[in-house]
C-alpha positions as CSV (number, residue, x, y, z in Angstrom):
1,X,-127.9,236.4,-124.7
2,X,-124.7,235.7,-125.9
3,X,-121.6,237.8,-126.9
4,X,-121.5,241.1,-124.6
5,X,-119.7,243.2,-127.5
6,X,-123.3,242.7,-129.6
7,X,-125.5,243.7,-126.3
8,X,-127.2,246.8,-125.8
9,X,-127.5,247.9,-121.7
10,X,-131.3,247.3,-121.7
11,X,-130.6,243.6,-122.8
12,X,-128.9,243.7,-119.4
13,X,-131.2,245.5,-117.3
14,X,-132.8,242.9,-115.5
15,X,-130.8,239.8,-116.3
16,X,-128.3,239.6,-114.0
17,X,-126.1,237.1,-115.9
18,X,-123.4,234.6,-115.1
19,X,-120.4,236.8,-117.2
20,X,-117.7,235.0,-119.0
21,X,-114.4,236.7,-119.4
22,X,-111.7,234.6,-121.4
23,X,-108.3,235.7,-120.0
24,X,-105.1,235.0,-122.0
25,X,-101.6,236.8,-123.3
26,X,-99.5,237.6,-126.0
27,X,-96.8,235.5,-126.3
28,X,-93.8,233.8,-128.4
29,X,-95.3,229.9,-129.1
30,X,-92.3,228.8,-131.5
31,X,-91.7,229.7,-134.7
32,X,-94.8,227.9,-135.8
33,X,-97.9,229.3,-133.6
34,X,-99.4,233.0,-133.2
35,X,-98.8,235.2,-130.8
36,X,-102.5,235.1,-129.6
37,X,-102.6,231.2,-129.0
38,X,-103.5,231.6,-125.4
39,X,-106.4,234.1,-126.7
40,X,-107.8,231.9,-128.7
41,X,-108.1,229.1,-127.0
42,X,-109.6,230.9,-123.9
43,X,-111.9,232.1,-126.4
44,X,-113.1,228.5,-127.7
45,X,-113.3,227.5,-124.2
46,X,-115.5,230.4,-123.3
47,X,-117.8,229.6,-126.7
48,X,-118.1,225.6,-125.6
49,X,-119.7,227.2,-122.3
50,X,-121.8,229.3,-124.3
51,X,-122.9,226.7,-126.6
52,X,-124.0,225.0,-124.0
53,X,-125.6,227.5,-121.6
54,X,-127.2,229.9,-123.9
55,X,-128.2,232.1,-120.6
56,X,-124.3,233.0,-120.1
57,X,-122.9,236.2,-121.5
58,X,-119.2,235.8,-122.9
59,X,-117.2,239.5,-123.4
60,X,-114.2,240.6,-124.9
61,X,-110.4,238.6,-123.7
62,X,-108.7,240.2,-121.4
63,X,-105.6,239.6,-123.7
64,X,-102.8,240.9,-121.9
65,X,-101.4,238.8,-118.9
66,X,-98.2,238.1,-116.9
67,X,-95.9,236.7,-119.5
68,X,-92.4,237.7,-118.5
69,X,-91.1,234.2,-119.0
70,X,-91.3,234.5,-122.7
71,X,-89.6,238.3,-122.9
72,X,-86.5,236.9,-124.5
73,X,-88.6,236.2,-127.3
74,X,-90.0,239.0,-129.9
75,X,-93.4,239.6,-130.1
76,X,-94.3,239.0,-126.0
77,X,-96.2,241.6,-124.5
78,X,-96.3,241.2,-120.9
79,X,-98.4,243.6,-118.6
80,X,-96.7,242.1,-115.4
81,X,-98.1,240.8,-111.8
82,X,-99.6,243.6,-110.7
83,X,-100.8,245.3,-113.6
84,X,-103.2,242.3,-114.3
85,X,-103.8,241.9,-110.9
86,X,-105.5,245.4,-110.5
87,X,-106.8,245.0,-114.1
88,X,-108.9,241.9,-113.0
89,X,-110.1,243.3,-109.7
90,X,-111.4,246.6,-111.2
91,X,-113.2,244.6,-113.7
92,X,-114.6,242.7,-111.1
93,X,-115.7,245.2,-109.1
94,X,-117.1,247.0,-112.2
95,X,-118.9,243.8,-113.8
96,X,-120.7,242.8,-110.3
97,X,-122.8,245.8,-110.3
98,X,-125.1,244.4,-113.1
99,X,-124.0,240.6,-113.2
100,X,-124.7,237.8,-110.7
101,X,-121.6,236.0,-111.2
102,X,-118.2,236.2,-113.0
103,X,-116.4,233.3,-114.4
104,X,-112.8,233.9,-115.8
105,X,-111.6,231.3,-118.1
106,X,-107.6,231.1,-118.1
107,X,-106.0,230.4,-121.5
108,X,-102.3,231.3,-119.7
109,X,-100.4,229.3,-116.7
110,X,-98.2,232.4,-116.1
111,X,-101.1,233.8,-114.9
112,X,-102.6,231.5,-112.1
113,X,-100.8,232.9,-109.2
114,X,-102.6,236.6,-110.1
115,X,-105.6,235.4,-110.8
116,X,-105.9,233.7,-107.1
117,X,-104.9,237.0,-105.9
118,X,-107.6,238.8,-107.9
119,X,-110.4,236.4,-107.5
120,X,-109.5,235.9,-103.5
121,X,-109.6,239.8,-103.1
122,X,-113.0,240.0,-104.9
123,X,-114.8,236.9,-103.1
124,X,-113.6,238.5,-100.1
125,X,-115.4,241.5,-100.9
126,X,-118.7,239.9,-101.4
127,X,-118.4,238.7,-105.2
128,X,-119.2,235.6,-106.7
129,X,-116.7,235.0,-108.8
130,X,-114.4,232.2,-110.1
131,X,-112.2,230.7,-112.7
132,X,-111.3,227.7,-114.5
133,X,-108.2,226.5,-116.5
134,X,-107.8,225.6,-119.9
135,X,-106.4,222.5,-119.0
136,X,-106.2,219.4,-121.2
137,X,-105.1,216.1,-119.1
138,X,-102.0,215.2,-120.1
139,X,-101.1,218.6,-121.7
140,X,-97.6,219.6,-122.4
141,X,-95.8,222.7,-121.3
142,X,-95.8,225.2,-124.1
143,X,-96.2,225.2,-128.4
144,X,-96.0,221.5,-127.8
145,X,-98.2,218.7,-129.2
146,X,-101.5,219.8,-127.1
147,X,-101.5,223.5,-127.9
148,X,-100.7,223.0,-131.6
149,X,-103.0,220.4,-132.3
150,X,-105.8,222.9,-130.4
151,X,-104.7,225.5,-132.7
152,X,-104.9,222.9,-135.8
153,X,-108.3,222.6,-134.9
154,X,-108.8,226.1,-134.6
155,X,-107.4,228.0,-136.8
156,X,-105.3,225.5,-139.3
157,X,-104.3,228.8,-141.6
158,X,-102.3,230.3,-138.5
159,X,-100.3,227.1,-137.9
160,X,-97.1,227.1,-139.2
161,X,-96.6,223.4,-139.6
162,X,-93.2,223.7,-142.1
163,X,-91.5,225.6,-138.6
164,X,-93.0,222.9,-136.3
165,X,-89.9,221.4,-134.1
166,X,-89.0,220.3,-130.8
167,X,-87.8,222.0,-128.3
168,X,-86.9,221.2,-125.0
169,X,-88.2,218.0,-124.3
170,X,-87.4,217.2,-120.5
171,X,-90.1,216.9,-117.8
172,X,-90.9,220.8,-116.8
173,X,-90.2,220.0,-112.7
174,X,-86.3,219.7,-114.2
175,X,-86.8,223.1,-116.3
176,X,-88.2,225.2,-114.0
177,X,-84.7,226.3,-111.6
178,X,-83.4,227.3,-115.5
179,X,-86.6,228.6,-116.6
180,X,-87.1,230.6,-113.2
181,X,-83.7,232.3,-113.6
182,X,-83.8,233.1,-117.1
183,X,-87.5,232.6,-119.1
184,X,-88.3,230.3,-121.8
185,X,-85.1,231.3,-123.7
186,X,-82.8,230.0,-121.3
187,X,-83.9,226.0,-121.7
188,X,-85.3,226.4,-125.4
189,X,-83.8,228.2,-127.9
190,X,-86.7,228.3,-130.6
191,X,-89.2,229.0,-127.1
192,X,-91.3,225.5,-127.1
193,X,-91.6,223.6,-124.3
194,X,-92.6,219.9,-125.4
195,X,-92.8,218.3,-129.5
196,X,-95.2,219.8,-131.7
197,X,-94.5,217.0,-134.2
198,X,-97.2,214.9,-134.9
199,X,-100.1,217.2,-133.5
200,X,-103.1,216.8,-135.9
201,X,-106.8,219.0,-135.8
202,X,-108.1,216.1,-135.1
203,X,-106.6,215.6,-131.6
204,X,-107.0,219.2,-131.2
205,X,-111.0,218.8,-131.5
206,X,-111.1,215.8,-129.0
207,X,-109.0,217.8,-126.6
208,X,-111.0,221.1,-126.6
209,X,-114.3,218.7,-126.3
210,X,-112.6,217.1,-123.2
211,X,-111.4,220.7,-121.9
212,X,-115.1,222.2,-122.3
213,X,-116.9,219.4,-120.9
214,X,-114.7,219.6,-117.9
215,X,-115.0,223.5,-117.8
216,X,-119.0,222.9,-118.2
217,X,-119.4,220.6,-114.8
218,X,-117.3,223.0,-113.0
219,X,-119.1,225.9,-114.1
220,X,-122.7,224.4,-113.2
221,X,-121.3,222.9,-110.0
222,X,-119.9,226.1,-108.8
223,X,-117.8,225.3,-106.3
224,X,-114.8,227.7,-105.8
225,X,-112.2,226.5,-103.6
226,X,-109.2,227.9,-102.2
227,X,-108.3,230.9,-104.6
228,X,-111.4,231.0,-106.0
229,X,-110.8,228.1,-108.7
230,X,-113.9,225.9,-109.7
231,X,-113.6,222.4,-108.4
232,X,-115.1,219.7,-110.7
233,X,-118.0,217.9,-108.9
234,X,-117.3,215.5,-106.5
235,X,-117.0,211.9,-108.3
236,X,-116.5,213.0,-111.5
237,X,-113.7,212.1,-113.3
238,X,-111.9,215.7,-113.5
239,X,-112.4,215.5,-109.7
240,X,-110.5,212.1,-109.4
241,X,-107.9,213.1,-112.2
């Protein structure tokens, strides 16, 4: 039972499913990345899960999220706090009538503090519902080495590798005062947030591998913790990471 778009509402009628909803943004990633990076990989998160738990049902991306860092960049669509917040709560609401569970799958860090607010308000209604990063260990900040090697293995066409460059370089805990008072644009001019140079597909394929399987034990461990965010089970090594 996989993709919801293909479905028909007797499929659903008595299944009461775990739904998957990959949540990402539109947003400036360099001059050598789409705009729909954070889509994309929420998406091959949410199709690992799938692959390996055919049972799951995976819908459309929420696309849109809470990207106001990037606005001095062209191309950035952000829908803003609240109007995600009240997005993912009314889909929540609306998706627990007919499925057991709801998993959101976060290709975007700017949208972590919304998402605890959603998913807090809707397990404290009485839903079961979660969500998981797309976190790779070790990751850099933004259209650095791990995002573009994940989009190298991806989508290689839509990787500009002639634009690749670095941008700013320094640990992100000495960005954020700059980046919290102006965005992205005020510590990077060409809006990346690590070295894209030497990212390969290769890399990219071991890294969304590593980000599924860590995505997979949390999903079948189920163990939402404070803000609703699947823990890893207990002695594994995403646990201890």
């Amino acid at each position: 039972m996989p993709l919801l778009r293909e479905l028909t509402w007797p499929d659903l009628r008595d299944a009461r499913p775990t739904l998957v909803v990959p949540v990402g943004s539109v947003e400036q990633h360099g001059p050598h990345l789409p705009l729909d990076t954070d889509v994309r990989i929420a998406d091959a998160v949410a199709a690992g899960l799938l692959a390996a738990e055919p049972a799951l049902v995976v819908a459309p991306a929420v696309a849109y999220g809470a990207a106001g860092e990037h606005e001095g960049f062209p191309g950035t669509v952000s829908i803003g706090h609240e109007a995600l917040r009240s997005l993912l709560v009314e889909y929540g609401r609306s998706a627990c009538r007919w499925a057991a569970r709801l998993l959101f799958v976060n290709g975007h860090g700017g949208n972590v503090a919304t998402l605890v607010e959603a998913v807090d308000l809707l397990r404290y209604e009485g839903r079961d519902v979660g969500w998981i990063p797309c976190a790779a260990p070790g990751a850099d900040a933004h259209a650095g080495r791990t995002e573009t090697s994940l989009l190298a293995a991806l989508a290689p066409d839509a990787v500009r590798g002639d634009r690749a460059a670095p941008g700013a370089t320094a640990p992100l805990a000495e960005l954020l005062p700059a980046l919290r008072a102006g965005g992205t644009a005020a510590v990077s001019a060409n809006g990346v947030l690590g070295d894209p140079t030497g990212a390969s597909g290769d890399e990219g394929r071991a890294l969304l591998a590593t980000v599924v399987d860590t995505a997979l034990a949390a999903l079948r461990a189920w163990d939402p913790g404070p803000g609703g965010r699947l823990r890893p089970p207990r002695g594994s090594r995403a646990a201890t990471a």
